[in-house]
C-alpha positions as CSV (number, residue, x, y, z in Angstrom):
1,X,7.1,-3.7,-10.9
2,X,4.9,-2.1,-13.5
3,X,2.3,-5.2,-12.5
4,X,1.5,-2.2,-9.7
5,X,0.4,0.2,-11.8
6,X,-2.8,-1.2,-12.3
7,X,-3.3,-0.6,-8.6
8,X,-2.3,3.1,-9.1
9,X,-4.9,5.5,-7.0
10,X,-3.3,9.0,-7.1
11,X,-2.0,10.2,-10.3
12,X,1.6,12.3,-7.9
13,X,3.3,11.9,-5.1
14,X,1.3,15.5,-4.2
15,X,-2.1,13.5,-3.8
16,X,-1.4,10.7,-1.9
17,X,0.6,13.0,0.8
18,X,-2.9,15.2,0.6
19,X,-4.8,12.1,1.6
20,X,-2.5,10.8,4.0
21,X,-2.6,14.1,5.7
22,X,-6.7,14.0,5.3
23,X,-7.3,10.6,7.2
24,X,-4.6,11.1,9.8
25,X,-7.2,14.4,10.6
26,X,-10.0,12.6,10.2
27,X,-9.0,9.6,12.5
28,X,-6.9,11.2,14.8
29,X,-8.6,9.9,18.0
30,X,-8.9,6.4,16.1
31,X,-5.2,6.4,15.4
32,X,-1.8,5.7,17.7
33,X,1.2,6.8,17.4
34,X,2.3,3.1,15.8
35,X,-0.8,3.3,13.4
36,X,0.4,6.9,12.2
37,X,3.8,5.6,11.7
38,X,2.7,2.4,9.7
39,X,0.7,4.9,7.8
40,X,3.4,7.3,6.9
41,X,5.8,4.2,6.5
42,X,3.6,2.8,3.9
43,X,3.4,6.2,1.8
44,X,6.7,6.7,1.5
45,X,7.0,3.7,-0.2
46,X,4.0,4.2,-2.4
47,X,5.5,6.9,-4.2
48,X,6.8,5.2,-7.4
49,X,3.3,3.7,-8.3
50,X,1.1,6.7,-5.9
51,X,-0.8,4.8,-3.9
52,X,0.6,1.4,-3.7
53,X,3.2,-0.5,-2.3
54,X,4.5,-3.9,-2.5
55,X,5.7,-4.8,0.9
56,X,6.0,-7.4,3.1
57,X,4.5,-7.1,7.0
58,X,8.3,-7.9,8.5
59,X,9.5,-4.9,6.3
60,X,6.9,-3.0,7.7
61,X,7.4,-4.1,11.0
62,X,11.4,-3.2,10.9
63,X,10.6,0.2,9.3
64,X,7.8,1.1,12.5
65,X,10.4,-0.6,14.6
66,X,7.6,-3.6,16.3
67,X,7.1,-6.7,16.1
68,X,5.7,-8.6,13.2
69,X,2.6,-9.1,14.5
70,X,2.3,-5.7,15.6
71,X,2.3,-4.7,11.7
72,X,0.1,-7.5,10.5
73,X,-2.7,-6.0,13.7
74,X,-2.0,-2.1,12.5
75,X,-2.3,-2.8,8.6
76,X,-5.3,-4.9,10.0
77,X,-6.6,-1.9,11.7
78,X,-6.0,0.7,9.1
79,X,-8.1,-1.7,6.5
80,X,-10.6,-1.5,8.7
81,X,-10.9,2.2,8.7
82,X,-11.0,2.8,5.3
83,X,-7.6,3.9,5.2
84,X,-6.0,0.9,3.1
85,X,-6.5,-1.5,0.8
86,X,-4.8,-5.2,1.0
87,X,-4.4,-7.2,-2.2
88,X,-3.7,-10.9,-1.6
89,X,-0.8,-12.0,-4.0
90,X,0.4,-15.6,-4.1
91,X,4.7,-16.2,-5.2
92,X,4.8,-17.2,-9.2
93,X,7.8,-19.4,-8.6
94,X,6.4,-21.8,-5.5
95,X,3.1,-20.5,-4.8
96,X,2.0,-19.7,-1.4
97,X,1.2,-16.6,-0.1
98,X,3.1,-13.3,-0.9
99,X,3.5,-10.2,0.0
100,X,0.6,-8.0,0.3
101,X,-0.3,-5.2,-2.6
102,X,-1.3,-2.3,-0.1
């Protein structure tokens, strides 16, 4: 897990609630109540590392309580605002595609 420290954006847990609190305000007529709860979903598993989590879009998904897809289209969205980042891994042991760094 320390391989996501390099992706590290906050330096506490106190920053990244400050800035999850700052684009929810500055999107709110942008964002649903599914995007806000992807969003908050997300941070409060970006808390070891601030700013990044490891997680796959079926975790997600169970977490916001929708459908895969659903998750893949919010995370989608929220990219697209600015909001998050994706980073594209690919599994060490059979390749393929992995989990997304967010």
């Amino acid at each position: 897990m320390h391989y996501l420290s390099q992706y590290q954006t906050f330096e506490n847990k106190q920053q990244l609630n400050e800035s999850i609190y700052q684009h929810i305000k500055r999107n709110s007529y942008e964002l649903n109540d599914t995007d806000r709860a992807t969003l908050k979903a997300i941070a409060r598993y970006a808390v070891k590392f601030a700013g990044v989590a490891h997680l796959k879009a079926v975790t997600i998904a169970e977490l916001i309580g929708k459908s895969e897809k659903t998750a893949r289209r919010v995370i989608t969205k929220l990219v697209g605002l600015g909001i998050l980042r994706k980073v594209p891994t690919t599994r060490k042991v059979n390749g393929g595609k992995g989990a997304n760094i967010i």
